[in-house]
MARLUM-263358 format. One line per 5 residues: number of its first residue (from 1); their letters; for each residue x, y, z of N, C-alpha, C. Coordinates in nm, 2 decimals. Layout:
BEGIN
NUM> A> X,Y,Z,X,Y,Z,X,Y,Z  ...
This chain:
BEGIN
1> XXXXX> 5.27,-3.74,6.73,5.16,-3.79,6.64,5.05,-3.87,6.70  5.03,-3.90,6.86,4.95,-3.98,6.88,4.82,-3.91,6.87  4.81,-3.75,6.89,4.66,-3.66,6.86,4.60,-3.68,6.71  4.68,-3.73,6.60,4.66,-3.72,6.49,4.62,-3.88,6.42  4.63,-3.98,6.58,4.59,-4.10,6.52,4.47,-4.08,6.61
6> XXXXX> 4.42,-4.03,6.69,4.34,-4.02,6.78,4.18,-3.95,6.69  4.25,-3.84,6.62,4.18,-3.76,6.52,4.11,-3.85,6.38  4.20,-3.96,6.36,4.21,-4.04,6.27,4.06,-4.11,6.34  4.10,-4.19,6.40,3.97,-4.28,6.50,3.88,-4.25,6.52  3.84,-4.08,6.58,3.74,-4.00,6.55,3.69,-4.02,6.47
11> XXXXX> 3.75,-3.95,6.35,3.68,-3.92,6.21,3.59,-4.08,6.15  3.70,-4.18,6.17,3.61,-4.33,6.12,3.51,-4.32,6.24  3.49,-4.30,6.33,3.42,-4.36,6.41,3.28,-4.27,6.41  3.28,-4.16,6.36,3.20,-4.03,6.30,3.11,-4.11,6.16  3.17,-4.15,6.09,3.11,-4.22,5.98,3.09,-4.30,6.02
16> XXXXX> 3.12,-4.38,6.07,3.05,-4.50,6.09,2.85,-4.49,6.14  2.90,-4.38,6.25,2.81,-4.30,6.33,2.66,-4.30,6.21  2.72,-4.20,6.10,2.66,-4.15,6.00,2.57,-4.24,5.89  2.68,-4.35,5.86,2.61,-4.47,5.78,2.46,-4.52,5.88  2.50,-4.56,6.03,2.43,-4.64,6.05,2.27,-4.55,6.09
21> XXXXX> 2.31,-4.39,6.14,2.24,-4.36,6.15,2.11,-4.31,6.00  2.19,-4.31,5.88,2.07,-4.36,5.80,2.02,-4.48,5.75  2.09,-4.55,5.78,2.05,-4.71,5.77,1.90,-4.73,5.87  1.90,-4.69,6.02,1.83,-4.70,6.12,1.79,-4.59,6.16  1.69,-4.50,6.07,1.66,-4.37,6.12,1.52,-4.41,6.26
26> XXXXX> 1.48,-4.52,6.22,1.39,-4.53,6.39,1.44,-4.53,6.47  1.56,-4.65,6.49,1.63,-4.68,6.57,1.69,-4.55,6.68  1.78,-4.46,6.58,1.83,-4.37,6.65,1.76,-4.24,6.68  1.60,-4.21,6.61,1.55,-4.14,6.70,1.50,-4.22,6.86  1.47,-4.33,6.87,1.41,-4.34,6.98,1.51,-4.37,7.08
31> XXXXX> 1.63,-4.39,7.04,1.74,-4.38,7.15,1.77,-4.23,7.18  1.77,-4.12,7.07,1.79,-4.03,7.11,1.68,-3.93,7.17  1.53,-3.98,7.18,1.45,-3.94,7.22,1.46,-4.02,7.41  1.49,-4.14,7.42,1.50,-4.22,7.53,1.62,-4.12,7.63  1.77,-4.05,7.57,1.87,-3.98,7.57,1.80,-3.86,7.65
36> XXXXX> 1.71,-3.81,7.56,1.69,-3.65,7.59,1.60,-3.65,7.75  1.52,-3.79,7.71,1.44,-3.74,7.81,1.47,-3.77,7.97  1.62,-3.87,7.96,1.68,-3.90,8.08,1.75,-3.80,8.12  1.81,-3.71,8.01,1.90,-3.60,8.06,1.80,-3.48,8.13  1.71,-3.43,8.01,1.59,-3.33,8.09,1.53,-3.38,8.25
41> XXXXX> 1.52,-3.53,8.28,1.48,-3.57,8.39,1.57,-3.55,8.52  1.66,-3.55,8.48,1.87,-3.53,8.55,1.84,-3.39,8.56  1.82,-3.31,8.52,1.88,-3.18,8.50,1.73,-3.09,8.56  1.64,-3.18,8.56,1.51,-3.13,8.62,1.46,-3.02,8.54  1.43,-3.04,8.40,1.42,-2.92,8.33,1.46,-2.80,8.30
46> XXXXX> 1.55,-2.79,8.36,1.72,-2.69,8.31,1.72,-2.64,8.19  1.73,-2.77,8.13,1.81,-2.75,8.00,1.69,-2.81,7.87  1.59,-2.81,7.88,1.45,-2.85,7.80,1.49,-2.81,7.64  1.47,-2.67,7.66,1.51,-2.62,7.54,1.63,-2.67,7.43  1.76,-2.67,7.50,1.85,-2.72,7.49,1.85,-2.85,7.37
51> XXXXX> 1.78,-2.98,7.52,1.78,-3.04,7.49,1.60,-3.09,7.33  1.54,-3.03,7.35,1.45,-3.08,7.23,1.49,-3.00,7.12  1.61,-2.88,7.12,1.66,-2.82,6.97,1.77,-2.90,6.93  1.83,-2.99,7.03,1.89,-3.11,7.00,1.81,-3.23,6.91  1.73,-3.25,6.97,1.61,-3.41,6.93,1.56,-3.31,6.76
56> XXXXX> 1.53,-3.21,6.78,1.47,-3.17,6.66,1.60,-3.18,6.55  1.69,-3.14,6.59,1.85,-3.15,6.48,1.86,-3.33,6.47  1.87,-3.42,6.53,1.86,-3.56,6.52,1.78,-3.60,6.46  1.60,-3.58,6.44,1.50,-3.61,6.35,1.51,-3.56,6.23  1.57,-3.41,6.25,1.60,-3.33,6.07,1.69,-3.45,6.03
61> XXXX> 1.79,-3.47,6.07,1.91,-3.57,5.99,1.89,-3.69,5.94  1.82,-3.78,6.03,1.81,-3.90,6.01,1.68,-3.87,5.91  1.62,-3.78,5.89,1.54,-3.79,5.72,1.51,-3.73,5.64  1.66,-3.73,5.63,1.75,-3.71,5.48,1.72,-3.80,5.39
């Protein structure tokens, strides 16, 4: 049973996620914009695409 308290933790910790990210929709675009652009800089433009259909899915949500 320890995968199913594990799953348990997850799931609160998902909502939690969720509340705060509409609570602080600035907040968490500009960490998730700060996110993308250290990963694209890491990755040397690799993954660009990737990552700004990511940033775009994060801005759709948080304004809901």
């Amino acid at each position: 049973m320890p995968m199913l308290k594990k799953l348990t933790a997850l799931a609160g910790a998902a909502a939690a996620a969720t509340k705060y990210a509409k609570k602080n929709p600035d907040k968490v675009n500009r960490a998730a914009a700060k996110a993308g652009a250290f990963v694209d800089q890491k990755t040397k433009g690799k993954y660009s695409r990737q990552i700004s259909g990511a940033l775009h899915k994060v801005r759709t949500a948080t304004s809901r």
